[in-house]
N, C-alpha and C positions, 0 to 999 in steps of 0.2 A: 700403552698397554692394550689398547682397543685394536689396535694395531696389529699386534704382536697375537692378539686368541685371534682375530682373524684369518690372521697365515694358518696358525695353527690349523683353523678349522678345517679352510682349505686343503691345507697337506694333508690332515686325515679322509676327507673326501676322497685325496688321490690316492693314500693308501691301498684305500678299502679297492678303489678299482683296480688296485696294481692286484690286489690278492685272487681277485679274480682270474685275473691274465696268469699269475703265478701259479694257482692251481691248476686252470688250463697245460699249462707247461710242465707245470709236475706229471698230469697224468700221461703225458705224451712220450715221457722219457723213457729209458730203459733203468729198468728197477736197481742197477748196481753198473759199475764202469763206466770210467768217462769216458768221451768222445775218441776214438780212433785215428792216430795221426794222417793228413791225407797225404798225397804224394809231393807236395810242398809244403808239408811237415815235416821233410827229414832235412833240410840244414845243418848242419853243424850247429853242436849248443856255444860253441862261444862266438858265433856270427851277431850281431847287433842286432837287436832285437827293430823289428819293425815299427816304430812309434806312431807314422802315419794309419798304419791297419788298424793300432790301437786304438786311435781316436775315432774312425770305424765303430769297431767293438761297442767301444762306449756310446756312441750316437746312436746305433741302428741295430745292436747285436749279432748274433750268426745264424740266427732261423729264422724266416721269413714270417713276419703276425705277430711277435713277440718284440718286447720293447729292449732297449740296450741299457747300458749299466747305467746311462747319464738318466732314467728315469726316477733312480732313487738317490745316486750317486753325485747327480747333478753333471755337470758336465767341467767343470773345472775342479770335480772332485771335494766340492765345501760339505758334501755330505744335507742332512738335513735336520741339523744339531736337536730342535723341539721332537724330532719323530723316532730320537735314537738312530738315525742314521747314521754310522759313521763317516767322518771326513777321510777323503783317500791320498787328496793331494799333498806331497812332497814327503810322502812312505816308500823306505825302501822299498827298491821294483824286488827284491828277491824276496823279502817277505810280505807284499803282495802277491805273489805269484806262488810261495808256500802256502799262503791259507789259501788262494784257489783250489791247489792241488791236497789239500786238506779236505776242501767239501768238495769235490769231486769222486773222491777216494774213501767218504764216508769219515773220515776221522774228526771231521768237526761237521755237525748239523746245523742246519738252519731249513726253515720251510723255502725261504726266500732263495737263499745263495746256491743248494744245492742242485737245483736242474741248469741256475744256469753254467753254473763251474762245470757240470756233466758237458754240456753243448759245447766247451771249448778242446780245442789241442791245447797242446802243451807249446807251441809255436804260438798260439791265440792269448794264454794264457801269460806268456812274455811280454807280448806286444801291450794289450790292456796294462800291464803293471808298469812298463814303462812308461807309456803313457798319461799315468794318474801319478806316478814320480815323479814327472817334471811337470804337475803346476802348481799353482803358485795360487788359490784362494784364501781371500780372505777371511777373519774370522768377524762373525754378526756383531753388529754393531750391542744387540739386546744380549750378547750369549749371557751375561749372569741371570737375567731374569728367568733362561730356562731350568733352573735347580735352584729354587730358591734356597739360602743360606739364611740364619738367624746371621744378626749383628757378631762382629766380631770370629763367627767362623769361615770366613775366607782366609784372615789372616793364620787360624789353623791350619787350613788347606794347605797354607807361602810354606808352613812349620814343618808339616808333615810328609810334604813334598819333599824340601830342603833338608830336612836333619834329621826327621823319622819320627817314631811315637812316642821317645822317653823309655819309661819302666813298659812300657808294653810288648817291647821288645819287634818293633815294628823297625823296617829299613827304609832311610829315605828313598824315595823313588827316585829322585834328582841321580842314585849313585849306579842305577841303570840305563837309565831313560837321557842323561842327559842334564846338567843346570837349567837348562832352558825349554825342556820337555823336546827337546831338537832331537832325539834319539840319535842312541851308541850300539856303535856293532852290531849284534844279534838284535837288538833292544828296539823295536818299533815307535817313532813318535806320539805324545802325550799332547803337544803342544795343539792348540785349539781343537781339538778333540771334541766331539758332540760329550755333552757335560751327564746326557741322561744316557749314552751307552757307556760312558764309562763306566757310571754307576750301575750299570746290570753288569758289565764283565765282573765289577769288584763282588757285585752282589751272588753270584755265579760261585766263583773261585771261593767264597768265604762259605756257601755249601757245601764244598768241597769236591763240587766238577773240575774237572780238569779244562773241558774245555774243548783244548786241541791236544795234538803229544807233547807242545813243547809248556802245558799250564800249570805242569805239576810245580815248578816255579813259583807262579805267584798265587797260587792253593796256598805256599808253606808262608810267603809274604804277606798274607792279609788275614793271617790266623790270628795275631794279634789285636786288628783293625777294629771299631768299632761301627755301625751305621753313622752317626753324625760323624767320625773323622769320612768316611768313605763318600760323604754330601760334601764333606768341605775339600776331600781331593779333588774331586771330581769337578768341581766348580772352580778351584782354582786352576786348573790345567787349560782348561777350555777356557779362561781369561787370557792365558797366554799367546802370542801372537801368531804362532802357525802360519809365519810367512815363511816363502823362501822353498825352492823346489830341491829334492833331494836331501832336506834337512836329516831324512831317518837313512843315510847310506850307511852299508853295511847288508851284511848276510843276514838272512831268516834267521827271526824267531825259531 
């Protein structure tokens, strides 16, 4: 455990100077519209996305002074489950590449995501998503200690996942997402999933935000939901193995 608030500490350390840098980058940006495709932005969209640029992307970003996605993202994409960061590895690349073009376009906020999803093309934006698609991170050896669970609600979690709420009228997740949180179609994976962003999406949507355009979704899904089921989803998802690059193929959310 000494171990484990350690990291943590750390990480929040590095937060706090990412915020720094992010603000920097906020104010430098242009207050609406994202980046401008440049003249090797116009390939064909069904050309194969450049995976090597992507990894780019992710190490070094596209503005000079500013850090790349692997700053919060990691670099093989494990996310940084205690900071809420989410894991990116083995997410469909179109619905990675939808919620860029989400926060770029203003339809989903964040302080953090939206300048830099502004900084990319949509060729930029390709490349990153295919590239945080194909790996393959593991998940934390500690993840349940990040959300802590009361005895016996993890195995809520396996329930509510699997079969749904009962009389609550709650729908298994498993019947979107996946048996194995491996995500279906539209459906983006659950599977080792940072446990504490879960639990603010859930906690979000049961506000009744949307989100993004496509949240009105799971707004009407976790109407029924209560806070300790949405502890014990959230913890059992991110127990899940989230191996396996490409697990969530399939189109955007």
């Amino acid at each position: 455990m000494h171990g484990l608030a350690g990291r943590i500490q750390a990480r929040r350390r590095r937060v706090r100077a990412l915020a720094i840098a992010g603000a920097c980058l906020l104010a430098g940006m242009p207050a609406h519209a994202p980046a401008q495709p440049s003249a090797q932005d116009t390939q064909p969209a069904a050309e194969s996305p450049d995976v090597a640029a992507g990894r780019l992307i992710a190490e070094r970003g596209v503005q000079a002074g500013h850090v790349g996605c692997a700053a919060c993202h990691m670099m093989n994409g494990a996310g940084q489950p205690d900071m809420a960061i989410p894991r990116l590895a083995g997410a469909a690349p179109a619905y990675l590449q939808q919620q860029l073009s989400f926060f770029a376009a203003g339809k989903r906020t964040s302080f953090w995501m939206t300048p830099f999803a502004r900084a990319l093309t949509p060729q930029q934006m390709r490349a990153v998503a295919a590239y945080y698609a194909a790996q393959s991170a593991p998940v934390e050896a500690d993840a349940e200690a990040l959300v802590p669970v009361p005895a016996g609600r993890h195995a809520r979690g396996q329930t509510v996942f699997e079969t749904g709420g009962g009389g609550a009228g709650v729908m298994p997740c498993a019947g979107c997402h996946g048996p194995a949180g491996q995500g279906m179609g539209p459906f983006p994976p659950l599977a080792g999933q940072s446990a504490p962003y879960v639990l603010g999406q859930l906690r979000r949507w049961k506000r009744g935000s949307d989100r993004d355009p496509m949240g009105k979704i799971m707004v009407m899904e976790v109407r029924g939901m209560n806070d300790a089921d949405m502890q014990a989803v959230a913890a059992f998802v991110q127990s899940l193995s989230g191996n396996g690059p490409g697990s969530g193929s399939g189109n955007a959310q």
